[in-house]
Backbone as a chain_set.jsonl record, in Angstrom:
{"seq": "XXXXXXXXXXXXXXXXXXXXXXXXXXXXXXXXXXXXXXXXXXXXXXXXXXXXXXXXXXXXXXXXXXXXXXXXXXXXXXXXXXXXXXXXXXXXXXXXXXXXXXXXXXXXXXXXXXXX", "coords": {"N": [[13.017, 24.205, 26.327], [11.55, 23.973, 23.504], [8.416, 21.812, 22.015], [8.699, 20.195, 18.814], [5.985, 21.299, 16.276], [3.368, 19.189, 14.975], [1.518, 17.013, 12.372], [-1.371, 17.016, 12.25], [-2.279, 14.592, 11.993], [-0.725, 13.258, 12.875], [1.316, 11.363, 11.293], [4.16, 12.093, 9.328], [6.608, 13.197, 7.029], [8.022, 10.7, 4.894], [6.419, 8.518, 5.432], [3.742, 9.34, 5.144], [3.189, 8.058, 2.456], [1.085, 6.129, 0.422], [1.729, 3.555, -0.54], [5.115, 1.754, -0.53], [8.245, 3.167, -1.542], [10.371, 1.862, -4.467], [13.678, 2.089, -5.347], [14.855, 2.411, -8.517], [16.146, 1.868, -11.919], [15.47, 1.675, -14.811], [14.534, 1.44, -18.021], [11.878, 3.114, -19.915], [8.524, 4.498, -21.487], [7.017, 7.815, -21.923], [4.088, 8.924, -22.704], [2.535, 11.88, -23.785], [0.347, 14.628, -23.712], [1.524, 15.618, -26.215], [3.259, 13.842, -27.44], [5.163, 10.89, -27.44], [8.003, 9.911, -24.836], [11.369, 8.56, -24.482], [12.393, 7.718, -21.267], [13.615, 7.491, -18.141], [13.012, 5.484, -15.212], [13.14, 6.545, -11.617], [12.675, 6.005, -9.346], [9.67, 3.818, -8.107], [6.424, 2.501, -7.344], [3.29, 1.42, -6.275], [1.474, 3.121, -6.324], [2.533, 5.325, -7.522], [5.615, 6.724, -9.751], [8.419, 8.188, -9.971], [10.445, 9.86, -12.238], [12.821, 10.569, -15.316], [13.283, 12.703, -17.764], [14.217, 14.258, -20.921], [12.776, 16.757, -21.063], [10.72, 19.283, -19.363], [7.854, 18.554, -18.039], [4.03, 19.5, -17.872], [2.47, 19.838, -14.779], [-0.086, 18.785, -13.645], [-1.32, 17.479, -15.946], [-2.083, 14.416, -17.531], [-0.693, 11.532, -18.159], [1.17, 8.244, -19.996], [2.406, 5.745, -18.754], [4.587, 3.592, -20.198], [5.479, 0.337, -19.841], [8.177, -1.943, -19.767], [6.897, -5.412, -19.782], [4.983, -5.069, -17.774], [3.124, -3.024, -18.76], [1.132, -0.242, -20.078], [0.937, 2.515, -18.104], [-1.37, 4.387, -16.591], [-1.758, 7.996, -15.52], [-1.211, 11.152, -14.119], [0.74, 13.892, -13.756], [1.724, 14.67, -10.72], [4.017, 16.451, -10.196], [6.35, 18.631, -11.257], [9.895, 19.159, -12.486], [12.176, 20.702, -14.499], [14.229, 17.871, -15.463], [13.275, 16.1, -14.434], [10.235, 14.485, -13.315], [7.37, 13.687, -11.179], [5.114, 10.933, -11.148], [1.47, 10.492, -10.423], [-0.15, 7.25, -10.316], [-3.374, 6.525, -12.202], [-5.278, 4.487, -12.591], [-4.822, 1.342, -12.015], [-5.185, -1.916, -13.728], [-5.942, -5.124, -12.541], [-3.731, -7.048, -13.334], [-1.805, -5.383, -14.093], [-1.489, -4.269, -11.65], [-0.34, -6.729, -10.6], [1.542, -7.661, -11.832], [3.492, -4.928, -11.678], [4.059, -5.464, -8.652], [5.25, -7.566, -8.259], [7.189, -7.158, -9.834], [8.465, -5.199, -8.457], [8.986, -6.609, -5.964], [10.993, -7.799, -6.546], [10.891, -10.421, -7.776], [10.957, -11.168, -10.57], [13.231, -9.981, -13.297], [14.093, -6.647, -13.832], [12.6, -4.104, -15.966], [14.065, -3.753, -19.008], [13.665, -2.956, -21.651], [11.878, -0.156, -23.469], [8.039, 0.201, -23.39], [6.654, -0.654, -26.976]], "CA": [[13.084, 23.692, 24.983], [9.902, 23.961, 22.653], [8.815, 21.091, 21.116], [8.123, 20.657, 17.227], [4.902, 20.851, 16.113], [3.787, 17.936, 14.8], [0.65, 17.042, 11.711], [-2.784, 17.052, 12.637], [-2.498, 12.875, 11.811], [0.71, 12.337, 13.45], [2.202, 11.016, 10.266], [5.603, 12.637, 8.766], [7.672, 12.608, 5.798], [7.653, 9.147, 4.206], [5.362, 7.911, 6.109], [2.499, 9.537, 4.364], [3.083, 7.306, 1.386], [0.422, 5.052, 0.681], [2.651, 2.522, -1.313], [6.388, 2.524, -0.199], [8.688, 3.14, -2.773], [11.617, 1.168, -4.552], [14.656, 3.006, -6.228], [15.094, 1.916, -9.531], [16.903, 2.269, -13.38], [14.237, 1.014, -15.442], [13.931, 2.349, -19.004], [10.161, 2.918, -19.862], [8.301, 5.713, -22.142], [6.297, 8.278, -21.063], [2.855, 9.591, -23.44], [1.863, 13.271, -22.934], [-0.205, 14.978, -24.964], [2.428, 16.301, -27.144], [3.77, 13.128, -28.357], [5.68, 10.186, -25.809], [9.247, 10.728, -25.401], [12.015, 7.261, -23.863], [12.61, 7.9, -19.483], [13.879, 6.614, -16.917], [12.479, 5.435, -13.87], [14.299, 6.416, -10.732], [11.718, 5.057, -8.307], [8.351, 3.392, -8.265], [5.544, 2.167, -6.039], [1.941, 0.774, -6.715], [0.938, 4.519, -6.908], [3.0, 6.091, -8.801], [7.192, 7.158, -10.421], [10.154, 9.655, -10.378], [10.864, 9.739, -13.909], [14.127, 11.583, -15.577], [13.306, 12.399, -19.297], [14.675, 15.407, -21.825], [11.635, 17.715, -21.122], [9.631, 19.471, -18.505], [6.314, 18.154, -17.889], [3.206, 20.085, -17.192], [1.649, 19.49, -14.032], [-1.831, 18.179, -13.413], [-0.956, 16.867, -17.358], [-2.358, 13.235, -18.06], [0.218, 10.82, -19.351], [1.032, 7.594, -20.003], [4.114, 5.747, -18.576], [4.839, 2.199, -20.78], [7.031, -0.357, -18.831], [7.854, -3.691, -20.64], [6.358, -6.465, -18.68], [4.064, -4.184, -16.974], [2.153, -2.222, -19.198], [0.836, 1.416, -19.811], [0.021, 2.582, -16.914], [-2.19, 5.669, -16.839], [-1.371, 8.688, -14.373], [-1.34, 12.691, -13.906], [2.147, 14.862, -13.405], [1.995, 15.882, -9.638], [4.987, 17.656, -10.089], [7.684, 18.29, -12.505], [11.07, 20.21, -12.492], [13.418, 20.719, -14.838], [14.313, 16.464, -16.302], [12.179, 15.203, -13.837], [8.323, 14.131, -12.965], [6.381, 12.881, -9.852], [3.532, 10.666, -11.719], [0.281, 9.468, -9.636], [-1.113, 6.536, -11.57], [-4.516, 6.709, -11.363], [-6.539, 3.069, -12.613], [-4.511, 0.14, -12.494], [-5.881, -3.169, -14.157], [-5.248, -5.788, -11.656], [-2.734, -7.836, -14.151], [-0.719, -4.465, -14.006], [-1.037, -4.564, -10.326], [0.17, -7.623, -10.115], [2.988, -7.068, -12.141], [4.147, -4.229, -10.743], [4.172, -6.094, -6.974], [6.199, -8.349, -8.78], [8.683, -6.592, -10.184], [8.994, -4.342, -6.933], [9.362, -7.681, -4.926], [12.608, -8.259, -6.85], [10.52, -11.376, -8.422], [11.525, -11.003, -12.262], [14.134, -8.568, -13.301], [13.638, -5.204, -14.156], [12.409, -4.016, -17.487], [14.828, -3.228, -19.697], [13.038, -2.218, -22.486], [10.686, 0.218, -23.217], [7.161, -0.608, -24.199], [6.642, -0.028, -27.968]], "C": [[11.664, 23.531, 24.451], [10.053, 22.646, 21.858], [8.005, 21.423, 19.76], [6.884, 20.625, 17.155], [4.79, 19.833, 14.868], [2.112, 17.953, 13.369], [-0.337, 16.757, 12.274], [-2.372, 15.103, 12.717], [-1.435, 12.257, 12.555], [1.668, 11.896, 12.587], [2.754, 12.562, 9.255], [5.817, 11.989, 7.616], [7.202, 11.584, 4.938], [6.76, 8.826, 3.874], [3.776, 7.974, 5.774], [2.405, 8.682, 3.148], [2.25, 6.114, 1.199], [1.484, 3.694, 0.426], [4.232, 2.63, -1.192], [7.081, 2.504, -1.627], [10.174, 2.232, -3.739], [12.612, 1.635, -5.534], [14.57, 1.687, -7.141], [15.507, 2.246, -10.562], [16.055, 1.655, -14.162], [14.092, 2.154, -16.895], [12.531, 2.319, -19.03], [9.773, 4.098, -20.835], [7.286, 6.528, -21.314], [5.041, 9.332, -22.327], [2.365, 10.437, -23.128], [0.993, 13.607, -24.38], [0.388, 15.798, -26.576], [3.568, 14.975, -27.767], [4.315, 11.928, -26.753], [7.3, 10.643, -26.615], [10.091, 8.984, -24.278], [11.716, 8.218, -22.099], [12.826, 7.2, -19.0], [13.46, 6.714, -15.63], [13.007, 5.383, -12.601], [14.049, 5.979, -9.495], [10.724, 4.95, -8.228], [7.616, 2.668, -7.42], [3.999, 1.494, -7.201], [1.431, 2.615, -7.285], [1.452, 5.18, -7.902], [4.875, 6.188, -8.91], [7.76, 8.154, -10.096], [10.424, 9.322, -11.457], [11.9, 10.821, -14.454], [13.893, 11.57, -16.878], [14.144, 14.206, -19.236], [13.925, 16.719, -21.926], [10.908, 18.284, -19.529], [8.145, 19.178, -18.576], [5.061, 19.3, -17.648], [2.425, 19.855, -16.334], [0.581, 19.924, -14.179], [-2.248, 17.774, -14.988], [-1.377, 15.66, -17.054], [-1.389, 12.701, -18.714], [0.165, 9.275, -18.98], [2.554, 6.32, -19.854], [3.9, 4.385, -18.924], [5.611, 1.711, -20.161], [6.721, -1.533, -19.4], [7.829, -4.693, -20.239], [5.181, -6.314, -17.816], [3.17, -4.024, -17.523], [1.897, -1.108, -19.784], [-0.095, 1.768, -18.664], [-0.769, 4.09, -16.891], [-1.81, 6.518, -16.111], [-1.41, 10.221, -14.571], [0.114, 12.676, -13.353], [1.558, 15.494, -11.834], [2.944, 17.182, -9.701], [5.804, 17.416, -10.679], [8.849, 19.482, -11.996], [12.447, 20.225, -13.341], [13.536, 19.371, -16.056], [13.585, 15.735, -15.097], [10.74, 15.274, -13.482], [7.85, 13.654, -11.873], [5.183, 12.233, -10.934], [2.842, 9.807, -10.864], [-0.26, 8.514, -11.055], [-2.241, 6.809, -10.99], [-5.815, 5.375, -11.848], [-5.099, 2.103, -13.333], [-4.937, -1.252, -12.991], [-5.202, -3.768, -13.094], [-4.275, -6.582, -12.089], [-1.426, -6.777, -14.129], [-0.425, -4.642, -12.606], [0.398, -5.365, -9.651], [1.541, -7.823, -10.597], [4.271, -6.497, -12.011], [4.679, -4.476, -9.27], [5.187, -6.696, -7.609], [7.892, -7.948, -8.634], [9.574, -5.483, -8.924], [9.26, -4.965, -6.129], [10.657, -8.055, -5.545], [11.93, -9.69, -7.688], [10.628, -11.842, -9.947], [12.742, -9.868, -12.436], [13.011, -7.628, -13.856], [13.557, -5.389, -15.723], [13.539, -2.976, -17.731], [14.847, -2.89, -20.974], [11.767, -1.437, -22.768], [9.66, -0.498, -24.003], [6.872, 0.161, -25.533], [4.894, 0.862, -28.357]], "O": [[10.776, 22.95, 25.074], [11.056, 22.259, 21.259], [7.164, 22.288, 19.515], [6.372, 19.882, 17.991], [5.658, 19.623, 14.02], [1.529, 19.035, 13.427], [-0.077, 15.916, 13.135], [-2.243, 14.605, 13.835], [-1.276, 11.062, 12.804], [2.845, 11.963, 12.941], [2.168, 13.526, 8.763], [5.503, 10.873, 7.203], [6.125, 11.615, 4.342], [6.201, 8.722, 2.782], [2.889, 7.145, 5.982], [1.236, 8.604, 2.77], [2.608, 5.076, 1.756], [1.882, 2.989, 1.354], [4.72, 3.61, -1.754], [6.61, 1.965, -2.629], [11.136, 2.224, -2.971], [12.249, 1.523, -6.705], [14.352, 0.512, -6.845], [15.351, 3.467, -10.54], [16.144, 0.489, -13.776], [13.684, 3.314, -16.856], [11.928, 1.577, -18.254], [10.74, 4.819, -21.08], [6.782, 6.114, -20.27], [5.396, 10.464, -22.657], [1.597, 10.301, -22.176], [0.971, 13.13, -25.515], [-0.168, 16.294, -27.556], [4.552, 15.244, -28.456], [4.013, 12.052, -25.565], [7.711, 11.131, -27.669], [9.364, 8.414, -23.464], [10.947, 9.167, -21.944], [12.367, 6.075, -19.196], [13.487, 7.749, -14.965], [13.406, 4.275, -12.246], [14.892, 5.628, -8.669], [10.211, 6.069, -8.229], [8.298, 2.077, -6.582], [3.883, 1.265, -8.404], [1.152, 3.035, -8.408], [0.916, 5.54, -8.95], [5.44, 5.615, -7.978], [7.074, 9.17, -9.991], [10.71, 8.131, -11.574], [11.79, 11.962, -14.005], [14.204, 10.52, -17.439], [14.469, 14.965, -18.323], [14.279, 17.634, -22.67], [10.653, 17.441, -18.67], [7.415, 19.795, -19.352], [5.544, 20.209, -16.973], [1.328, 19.563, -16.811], [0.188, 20.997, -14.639], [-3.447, 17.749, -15.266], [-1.041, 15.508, -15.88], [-1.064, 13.186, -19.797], [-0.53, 8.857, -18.054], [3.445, 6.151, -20.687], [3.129, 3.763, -18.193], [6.568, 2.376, -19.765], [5.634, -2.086, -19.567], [8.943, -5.216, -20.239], [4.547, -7.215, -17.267], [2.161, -4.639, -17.177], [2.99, -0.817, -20.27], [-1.261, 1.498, -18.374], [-0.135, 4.888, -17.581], [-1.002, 5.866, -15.45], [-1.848, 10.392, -15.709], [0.612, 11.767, -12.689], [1.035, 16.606, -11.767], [2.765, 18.366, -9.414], [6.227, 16.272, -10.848], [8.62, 20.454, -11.276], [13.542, 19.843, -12.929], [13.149, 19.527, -17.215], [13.492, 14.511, -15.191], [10.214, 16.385, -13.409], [8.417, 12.561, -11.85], [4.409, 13.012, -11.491], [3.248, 8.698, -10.518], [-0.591, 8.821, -12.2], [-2.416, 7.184, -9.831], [-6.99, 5.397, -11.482], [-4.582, 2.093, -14.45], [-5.007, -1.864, -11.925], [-4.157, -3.307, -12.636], [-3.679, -7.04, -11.114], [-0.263, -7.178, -14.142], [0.667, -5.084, -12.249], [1.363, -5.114, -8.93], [2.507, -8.101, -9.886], [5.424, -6.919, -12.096], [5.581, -3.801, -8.775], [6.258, -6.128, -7.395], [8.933, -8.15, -8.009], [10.746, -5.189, -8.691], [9.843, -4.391, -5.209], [11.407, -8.722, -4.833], [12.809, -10.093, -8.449], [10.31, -12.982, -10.287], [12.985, -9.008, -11.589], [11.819, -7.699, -14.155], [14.055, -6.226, -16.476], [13.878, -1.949, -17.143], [15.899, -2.534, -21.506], [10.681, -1.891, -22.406], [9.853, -1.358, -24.862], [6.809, 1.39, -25.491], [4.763, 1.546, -29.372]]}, "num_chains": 1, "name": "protein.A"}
């Protein structure tokens, strides 16, 4: 029996994730350079979203994902397909930070509106 080979680091799957992640329904907007458009957030982390909007994104695109309680958080399209997005944020204020921990600790509800 052969075994698998395995990553130079040892770390798999998941596991590479700096920030773990927490499924979620979260309306929110999302600011591209072609205008912002409503989305939903289908899971989120300190780093970054899965987002489900009406459009394909363009990766390595700059946008701007609003969440009401949160913020605008800043970020780049890793990857898009179809109605969905991968977004890295990329400079959180620490008030967003802290926010975001928050609301991913289950500590407030979820936002349920987007930010205007």
């Amino acid at each position: 029996m052969s075994e698998q080979a395995q990553p130079s680091d040892g770390v798999t799957g998941e596991e590479k994730r700096r920030h773990p992640r927490k499924k979620v329904i979260w309306s929110a907007r999302v600011a591209t350079r072609i205008g912002d458009r409503a989305c939903t957030i289908l899971n989120i982390s300190r780093g970054g979203a899965q987002i489900k909007l009406d459009l394909t994104l363009d990766p390595c695109s700059g946008v701007e994902l609003a969440i009401a309680g949160i913020g605008k958080l800043p970020g780049w399209v890793v990857w898009s397909s179809y109605d969905r997005a991968g977004i890295e944020f990329t400079e959180l204020s620490e008030g967003q930070a802290a926010a975001l921990e928050q609301a991913l600790r289950g500590r407030r509800g979820a936002p349920l509106a987007p930010v205007s």
